[in-house]
C-alpha positions as CSV (number, residue, x, y, z in Angstrom):
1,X,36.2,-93.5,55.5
2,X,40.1,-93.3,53.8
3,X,40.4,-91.0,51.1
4,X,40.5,-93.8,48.6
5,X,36.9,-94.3,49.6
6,X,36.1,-90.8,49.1
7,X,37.7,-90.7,45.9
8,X,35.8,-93.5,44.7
9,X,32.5,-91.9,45.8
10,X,33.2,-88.9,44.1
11,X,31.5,-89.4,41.3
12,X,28.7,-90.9,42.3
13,X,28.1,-88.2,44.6
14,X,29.0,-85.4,40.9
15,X,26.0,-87.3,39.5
16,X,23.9,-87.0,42.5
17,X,24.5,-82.7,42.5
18,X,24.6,-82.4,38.6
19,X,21.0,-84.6,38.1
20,X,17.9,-82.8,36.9
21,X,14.4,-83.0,37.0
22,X,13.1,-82.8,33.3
23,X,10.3,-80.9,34.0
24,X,11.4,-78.2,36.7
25,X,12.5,-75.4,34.0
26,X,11.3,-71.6,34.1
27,X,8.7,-72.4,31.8
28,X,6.8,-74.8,34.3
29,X,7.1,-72.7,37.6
30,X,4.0,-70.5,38.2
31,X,5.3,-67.1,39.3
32,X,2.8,-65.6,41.4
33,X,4.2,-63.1,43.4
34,X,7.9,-63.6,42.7
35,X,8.2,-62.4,39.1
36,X,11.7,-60.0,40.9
37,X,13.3,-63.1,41.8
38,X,12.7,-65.3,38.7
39,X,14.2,-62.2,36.7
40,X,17.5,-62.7,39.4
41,X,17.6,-65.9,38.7
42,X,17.2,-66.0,34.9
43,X,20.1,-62.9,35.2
44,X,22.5,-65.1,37.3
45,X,22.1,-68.3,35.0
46,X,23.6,-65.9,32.5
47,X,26.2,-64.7,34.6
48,X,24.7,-61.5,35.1
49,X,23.7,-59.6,38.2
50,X,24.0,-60.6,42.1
51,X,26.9,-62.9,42.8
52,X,24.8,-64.6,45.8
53,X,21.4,-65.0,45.8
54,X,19.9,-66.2,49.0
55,X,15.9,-67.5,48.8
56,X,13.8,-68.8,51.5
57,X,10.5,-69.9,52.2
58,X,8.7,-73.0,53.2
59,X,8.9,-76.4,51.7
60,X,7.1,-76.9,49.1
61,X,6.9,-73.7,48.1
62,X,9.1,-74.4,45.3
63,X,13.0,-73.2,45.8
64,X,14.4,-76.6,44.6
65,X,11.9,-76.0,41.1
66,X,13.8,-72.9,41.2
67,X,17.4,-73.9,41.6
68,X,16.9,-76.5,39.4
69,X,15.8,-74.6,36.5
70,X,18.4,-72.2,36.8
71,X,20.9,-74.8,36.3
72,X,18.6,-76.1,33.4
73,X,18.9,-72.6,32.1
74,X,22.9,-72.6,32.3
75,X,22.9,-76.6,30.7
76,X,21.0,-75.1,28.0
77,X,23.9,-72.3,27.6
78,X,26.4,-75.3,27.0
79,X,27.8,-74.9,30.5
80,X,28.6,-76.8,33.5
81,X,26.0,-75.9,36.4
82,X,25.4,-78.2,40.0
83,X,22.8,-78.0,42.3
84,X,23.9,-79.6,45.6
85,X,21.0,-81.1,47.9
86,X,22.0,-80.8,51.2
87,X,19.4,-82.3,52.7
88,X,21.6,-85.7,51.6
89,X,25.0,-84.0,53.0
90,X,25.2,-87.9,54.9
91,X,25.5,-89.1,51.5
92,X,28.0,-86.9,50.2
93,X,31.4,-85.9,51.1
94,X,31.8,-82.4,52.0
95,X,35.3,-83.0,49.6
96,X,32.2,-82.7,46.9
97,X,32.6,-78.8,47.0
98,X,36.5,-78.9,45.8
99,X,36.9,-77.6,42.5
100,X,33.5,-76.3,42.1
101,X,34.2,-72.8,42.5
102,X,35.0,-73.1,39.0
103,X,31.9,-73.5,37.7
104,X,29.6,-71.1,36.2
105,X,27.0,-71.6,38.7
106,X,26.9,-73.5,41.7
107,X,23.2,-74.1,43.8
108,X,22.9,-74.8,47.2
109,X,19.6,-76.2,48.5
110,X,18.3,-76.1,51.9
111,X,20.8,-75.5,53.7
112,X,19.7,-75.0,56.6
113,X,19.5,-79.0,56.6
114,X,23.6,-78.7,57.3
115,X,23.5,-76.2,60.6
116,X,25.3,-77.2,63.3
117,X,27.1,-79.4,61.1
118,X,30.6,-78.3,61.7
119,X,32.2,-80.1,59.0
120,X,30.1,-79.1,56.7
121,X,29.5,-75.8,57.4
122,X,33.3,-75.2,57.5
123,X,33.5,-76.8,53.9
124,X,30.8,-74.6,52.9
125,X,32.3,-71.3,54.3
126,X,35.9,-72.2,52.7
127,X,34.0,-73.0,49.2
128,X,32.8,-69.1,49.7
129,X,35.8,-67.8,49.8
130,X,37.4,-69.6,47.1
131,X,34.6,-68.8,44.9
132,X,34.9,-64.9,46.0
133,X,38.5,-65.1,44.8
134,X,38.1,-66.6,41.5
135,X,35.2,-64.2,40.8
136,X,33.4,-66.7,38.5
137,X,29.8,-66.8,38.1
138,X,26.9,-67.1,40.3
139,X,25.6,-68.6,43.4
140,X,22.6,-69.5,44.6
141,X,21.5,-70.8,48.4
142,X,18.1,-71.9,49.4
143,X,16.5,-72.6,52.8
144,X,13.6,-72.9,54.9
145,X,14.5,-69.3,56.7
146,X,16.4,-66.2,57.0
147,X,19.9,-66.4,57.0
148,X,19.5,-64.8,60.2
149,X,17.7,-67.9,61.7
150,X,19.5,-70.4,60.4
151,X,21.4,-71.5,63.8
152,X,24.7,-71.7,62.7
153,X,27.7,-72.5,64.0
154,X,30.1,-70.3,62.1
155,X,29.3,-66.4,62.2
156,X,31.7,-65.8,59.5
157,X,29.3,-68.3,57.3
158,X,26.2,-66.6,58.0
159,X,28.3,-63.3,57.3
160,X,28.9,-64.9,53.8
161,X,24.9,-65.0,52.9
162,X,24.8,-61.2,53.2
163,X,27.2,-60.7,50.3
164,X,24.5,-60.6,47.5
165,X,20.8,-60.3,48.1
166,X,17.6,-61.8,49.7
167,X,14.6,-63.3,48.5
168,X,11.8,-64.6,50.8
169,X,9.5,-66.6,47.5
170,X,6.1,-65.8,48.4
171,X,3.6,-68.9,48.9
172,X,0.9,-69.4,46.1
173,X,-2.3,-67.9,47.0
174,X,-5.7,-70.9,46.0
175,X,-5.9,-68.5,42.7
176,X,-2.0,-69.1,42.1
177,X,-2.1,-73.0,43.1
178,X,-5.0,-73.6,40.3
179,X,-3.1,-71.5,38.1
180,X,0.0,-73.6,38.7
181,X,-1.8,-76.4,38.2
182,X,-3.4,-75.6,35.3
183,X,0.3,-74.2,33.7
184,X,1.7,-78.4,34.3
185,X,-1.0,-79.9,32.8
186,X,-0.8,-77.6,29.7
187,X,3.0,-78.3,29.4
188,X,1.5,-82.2,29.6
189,X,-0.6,-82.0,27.2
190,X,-3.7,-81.6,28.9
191,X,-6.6,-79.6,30.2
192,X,-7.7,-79.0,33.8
193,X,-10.8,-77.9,34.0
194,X,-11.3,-75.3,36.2
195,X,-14.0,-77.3,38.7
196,X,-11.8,-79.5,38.7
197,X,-9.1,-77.6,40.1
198,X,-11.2,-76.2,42.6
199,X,-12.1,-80.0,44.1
200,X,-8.5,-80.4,44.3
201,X,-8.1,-77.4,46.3
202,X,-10.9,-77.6,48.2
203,X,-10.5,-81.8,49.6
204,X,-6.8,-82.3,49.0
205,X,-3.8,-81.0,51.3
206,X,-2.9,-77.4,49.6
207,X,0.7,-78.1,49.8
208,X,1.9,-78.2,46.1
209,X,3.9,-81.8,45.7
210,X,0.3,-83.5,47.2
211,X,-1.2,-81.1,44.4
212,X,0.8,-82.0,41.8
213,X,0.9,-86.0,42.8
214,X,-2.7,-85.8,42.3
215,X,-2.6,-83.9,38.8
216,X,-0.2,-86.7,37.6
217,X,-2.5,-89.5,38.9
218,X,-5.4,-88.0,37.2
219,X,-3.2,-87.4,34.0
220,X,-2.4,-91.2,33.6
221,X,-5.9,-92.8,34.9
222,X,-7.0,-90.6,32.2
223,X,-5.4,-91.4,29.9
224,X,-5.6,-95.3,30.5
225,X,-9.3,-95.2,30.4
226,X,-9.6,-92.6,27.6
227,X,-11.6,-90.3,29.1
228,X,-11.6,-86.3,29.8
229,X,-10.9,-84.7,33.0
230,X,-14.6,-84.1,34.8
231,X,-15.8,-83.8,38.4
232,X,-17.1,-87.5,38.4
233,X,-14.0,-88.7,37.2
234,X,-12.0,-87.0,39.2
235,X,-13.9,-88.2,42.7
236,X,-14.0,-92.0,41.2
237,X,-9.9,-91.8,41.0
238,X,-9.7,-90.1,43.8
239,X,-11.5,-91.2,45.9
240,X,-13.2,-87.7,47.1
């Protein structure tokens, strides 16, 4: 690829790191456990506290919900935020990180999807220290494991995660998953019942996105057929 063509990808690839999902905000992420690191995040989308935050834990646990609605949080402000997914660094040009220092916060997601990726791990390291030397705002890195774990190429990177501090997000307990489910369907404008949430839990995979799948396939078959959530209901649309 010339540099023309990297230019002209550019801002496809801006949208790609600046687009949202509408309903992964603060106010729709169950906290369990991780109430200290929800209160680091809501301080760094203000441009208060750590200057890196590093969180890991395993997928589906929720870290993109989380990076996401910290940039929500910083939108809200009136201010630029990005959230880079690099678990789609073969779409995107590692050139993407130029100039983003400057932003008020900058989010990092999974990146151990980039180890052993020299070029992008080099881009990565550099954006670090341009970032340390403007001394604006906040960043925040995700991945599956410890920074210690991660397999990287580049000691000096993994050096770089230890500048602010660590977070491992605690899974959701079955208590915690119901609750979470529960929380969505309240912010869509409907009830789980409780038995219901239970059968979910009990015949579905507990992994949160199959969870959550589920709660928006009950949401619309019930509202096409006009009915309440129940335990028949739910095992006719399911199939359980």
């Amino acid at each position: 690829m010339n540099k023309e063509d990297e230019d002209e990808g550019q801002p496809a690839q801006l949208a790609l790191a600046m687009q949202l999902p509408d309903d992964e905000t603060f106010a729709s992420f169950y906290p369990g456990d991780n109430a200290q690191l929800l209160t680091a995040l809501k301080n760094a989308a203000v441009g208060q506290g750590e200057e890196v935050i590093y969180l890991w834990g395993q997928a589906g646990g929720g870290r993109s919900h989380l990076l996401h609605a910290t940039c929500a949080e910083v939108n809200a402000c009136g201010h630029a935020a990005a959230s880079l997914p690099l678990e789609r660094h073969r779409q995107m040009s590692p050139r993407l990180l130029d100039g983003m220092e400057l932003l008020p916060l900058v989010c990092l997601d999974n990146l151990d999807a980039i180890a052993g990726v020299e070029e992008w791990e080099r881009a990565v390291f550099n954006f670090f220290n341009r970032r340390r030397e403007k001394g604006v705002g906040s960043l925040v890195v995700s991945a599956s494991t410890a920074s210690r774990n991660l397999g990287l190429l580049l000691p000096d990177l993994a050096s770089r995660l230890d500048w602010g501090v660590a977070y491992q997000l605690k899974p959701l307990d079955d208590e915690g998953k119901l609750g979470a489910l529960q929380l969505r369907a309240e912010l869509r404008g409907f009830k789980l019942p409780t038995d219901v949430g239970r059968l979910l839990l009990s015949r579905l995979s507990r992994d949160m996105s199959t969870l959550l799948a589920a709660l928006d396939l009950l949401d619309n078959a019930s509202f096409q057929a006009k009915r309440k959530l129940s335990l028949p209901f739910t095992r006719e649309i399911l199939g359980l």
